[in-house]
KEBA-942969 format. One record per residue (C-alpha): chain; x, y, z; residue in one letter. Coordinates in pm, 1 decimal. Example, Ala and Ser with C-alpha at 12.3 -4.5 7.8 and 13.67 -1.06 7.14 Angstrom:
<sites>
SITE cadena       c1       c2       c3 residuo
SITE      A   1230.0   -450.0    780.0       A
SITE      A   1367.0   -106.0    714.0       S
</sites>
This chain:
<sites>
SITE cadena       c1       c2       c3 residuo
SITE      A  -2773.0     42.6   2966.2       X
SITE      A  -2585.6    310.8   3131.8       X
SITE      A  -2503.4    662.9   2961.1       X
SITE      A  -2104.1    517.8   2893.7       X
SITE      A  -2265.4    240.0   2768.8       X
SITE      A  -2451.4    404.8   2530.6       X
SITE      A  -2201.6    648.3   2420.2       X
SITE      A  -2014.1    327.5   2302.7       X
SITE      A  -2301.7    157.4   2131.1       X
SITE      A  -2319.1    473.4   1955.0       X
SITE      A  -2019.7    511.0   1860.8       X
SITE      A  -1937.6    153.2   1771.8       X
SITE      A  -2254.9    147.2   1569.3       X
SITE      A  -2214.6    462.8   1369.7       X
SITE      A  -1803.7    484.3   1385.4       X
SITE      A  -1748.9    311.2   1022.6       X
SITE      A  -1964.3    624.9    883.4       X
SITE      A  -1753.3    871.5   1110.5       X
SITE      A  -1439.0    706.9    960.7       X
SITE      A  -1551.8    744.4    627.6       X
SITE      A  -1642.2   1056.2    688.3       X
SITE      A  -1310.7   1134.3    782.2       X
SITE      A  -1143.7    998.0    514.2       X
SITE      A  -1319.7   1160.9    287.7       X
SITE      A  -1325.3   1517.4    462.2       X
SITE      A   -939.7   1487.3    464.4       X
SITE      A   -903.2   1427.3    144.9       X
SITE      A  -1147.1   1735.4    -32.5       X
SITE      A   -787.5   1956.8     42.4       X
SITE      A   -667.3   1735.5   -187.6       X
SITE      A   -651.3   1657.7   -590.6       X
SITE      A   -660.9   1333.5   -515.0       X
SITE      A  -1047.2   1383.6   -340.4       X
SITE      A  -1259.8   1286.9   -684.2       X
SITE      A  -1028.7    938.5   -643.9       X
SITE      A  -1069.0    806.4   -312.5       X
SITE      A  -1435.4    908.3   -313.2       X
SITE      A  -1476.1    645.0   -615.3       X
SITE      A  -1227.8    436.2   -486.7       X
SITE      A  -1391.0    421.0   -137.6       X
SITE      A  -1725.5    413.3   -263.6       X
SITE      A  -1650.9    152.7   -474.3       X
SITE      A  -1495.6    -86.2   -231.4       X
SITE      A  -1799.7     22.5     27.3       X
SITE      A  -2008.5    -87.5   -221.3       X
SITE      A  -1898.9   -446.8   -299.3       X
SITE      A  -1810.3   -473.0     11.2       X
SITE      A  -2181.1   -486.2    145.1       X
SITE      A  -2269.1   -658.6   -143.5       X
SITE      A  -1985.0   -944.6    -19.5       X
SITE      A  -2048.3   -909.4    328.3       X
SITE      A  -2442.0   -969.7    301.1       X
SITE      A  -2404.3  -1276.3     81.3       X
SITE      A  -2176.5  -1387.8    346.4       X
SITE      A  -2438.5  -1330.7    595.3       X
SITE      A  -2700.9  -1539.5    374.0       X
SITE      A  -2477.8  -1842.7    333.0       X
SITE      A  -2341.0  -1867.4    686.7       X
SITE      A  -2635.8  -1813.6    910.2       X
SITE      A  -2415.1  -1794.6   1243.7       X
SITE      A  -2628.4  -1634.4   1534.5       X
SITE      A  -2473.1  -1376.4   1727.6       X
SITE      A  -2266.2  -1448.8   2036.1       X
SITE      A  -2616.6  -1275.5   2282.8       X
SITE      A  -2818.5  -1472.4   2141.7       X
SITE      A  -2578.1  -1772.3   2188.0       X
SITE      A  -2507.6  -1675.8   2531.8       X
SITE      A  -2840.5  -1509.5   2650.2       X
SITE      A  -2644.0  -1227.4   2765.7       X
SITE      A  -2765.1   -890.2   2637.5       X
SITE      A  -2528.0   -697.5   2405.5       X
SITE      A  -2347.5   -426.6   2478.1       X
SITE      A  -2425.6   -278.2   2134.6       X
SITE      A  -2744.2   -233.7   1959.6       X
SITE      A  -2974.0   -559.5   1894.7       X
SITE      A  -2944.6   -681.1   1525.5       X
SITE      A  -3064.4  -1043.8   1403.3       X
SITE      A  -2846.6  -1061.3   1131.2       X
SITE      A  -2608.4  -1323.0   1121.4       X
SITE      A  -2296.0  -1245.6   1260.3       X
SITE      A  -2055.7  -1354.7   1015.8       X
SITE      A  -1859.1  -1205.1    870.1       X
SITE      A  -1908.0   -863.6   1028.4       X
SITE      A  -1976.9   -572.7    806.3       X
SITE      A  -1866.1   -306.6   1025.9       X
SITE      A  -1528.4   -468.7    979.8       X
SITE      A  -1496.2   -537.6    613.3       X
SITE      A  -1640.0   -201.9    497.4       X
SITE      A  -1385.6     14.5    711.9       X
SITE      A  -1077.4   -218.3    635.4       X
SITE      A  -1167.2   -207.0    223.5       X
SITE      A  -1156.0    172.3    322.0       X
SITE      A   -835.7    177.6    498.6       X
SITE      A   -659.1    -68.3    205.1       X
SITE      A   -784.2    213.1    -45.5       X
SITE      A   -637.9    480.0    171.0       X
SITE      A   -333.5    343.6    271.3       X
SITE      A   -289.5    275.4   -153.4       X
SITE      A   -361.5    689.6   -175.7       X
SITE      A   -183.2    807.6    137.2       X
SITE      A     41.6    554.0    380.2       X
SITE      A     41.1    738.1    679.1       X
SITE      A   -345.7    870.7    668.5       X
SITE      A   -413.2    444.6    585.1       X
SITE      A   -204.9    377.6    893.3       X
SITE      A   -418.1    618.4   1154.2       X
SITE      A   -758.1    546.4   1000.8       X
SITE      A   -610.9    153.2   1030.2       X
SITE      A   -561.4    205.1   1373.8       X
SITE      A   -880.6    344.3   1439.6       X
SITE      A  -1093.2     80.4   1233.1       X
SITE      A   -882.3   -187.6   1459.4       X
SITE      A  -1029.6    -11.6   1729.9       X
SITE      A  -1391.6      8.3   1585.9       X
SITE      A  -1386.2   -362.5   1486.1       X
SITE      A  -1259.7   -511.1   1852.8       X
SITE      A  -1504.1   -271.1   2000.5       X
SITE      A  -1766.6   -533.4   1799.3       X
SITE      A  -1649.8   -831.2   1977.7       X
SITE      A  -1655.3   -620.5   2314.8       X
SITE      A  -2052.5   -526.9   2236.4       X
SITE      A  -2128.4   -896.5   2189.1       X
SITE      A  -2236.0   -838.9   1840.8       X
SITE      A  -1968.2  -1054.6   1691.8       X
SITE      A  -1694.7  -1340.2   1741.6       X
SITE      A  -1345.3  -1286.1   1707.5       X
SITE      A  -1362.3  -1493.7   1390.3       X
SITE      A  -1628.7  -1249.3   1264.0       X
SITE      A  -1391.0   -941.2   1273.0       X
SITE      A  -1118.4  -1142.1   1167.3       X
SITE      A  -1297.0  -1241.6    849.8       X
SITE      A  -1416.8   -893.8    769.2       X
SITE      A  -1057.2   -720.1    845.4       X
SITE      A   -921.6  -1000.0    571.6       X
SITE      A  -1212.9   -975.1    318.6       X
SITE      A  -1245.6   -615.4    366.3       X
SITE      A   -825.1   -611.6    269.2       X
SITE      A   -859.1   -808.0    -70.6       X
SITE      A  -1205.0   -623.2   -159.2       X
SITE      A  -1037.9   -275.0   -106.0       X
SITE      A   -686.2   -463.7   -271.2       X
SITE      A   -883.8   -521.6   -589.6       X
SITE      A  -1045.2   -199.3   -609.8       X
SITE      A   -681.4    -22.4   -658.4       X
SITE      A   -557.9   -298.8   -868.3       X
SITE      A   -851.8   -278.0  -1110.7       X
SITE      A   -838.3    137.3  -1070.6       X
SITE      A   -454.3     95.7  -1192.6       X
SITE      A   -586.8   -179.7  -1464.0       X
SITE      A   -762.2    120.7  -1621.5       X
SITE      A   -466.0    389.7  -1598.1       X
</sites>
């Protein structure tokens, strides 16, 4: 792998924590801060809980080891669907864009970027991302809803 490809791998591979991380770091300015963090980490949470049952009923191999071409992200033997990258940042941005439109419209834009960037590293089908952008939605939908149940 060369050094660009690298750089992407990383960043691909560790960009749903950087998003979080931003999310989070923009909102401890805020009064709002104690809220998205449980919000957030709530819908993170059932999202990997979702996402890995996924996995364990749908045992789809990933497209390199489909195709025999090596990936252009990090090796993982997980199944590939639905992708967790995906679904965790997209529960994220639902929750955001719930707390603060236009901050949920930038960090959407970014974790569009992050999850087509999976399909470009050969680490997942289009239909993998797809899946995970829609779950991730209704997981991080459900989190408000039930947050507003309670208010």
């Amino acid at each position: 792998m060369n050094n660009t490809s690298s750089l992407l791998s990383i960043i691909n591979t560790y960009g749903f924590l950087v998003i979080l991380g931003l999310v989070l770091g923009l909102y401890a300015q805020r009064k709002k801060f104690l809220k998205g963090i449980g919000l957030i980490g709530m819908s993170t949470f059932l999202s990997v809980v979702v996402g890995v049952l996924f996995k364990e009923l749908f045992l789809i191999p990933r497209p390199f080891l489909q195709s025999g071409v090596e990936p252009r992200l990090g090796l993982t033997y997980f199944s590939s669907f639905p992708s967790l990258h995906t679904m965790i940042v997209f529960s994220a941005v639902m929750v955001l864009w719930n707390l603060n439109k236009k901050m949920g419209v930038v960090v959407g834009v970014l974790a569009l970027i992050l999850s087509l960037g999976r399909v470009w590293g050969g680490v997942h089908f289009g239909v993998d991302v797809w899946a995970g952008m829609v779950i991730g939605v209704l997981i991080g939908r459900l989190v408000v809803d039930f947050w507003h149940s309670l208010s």
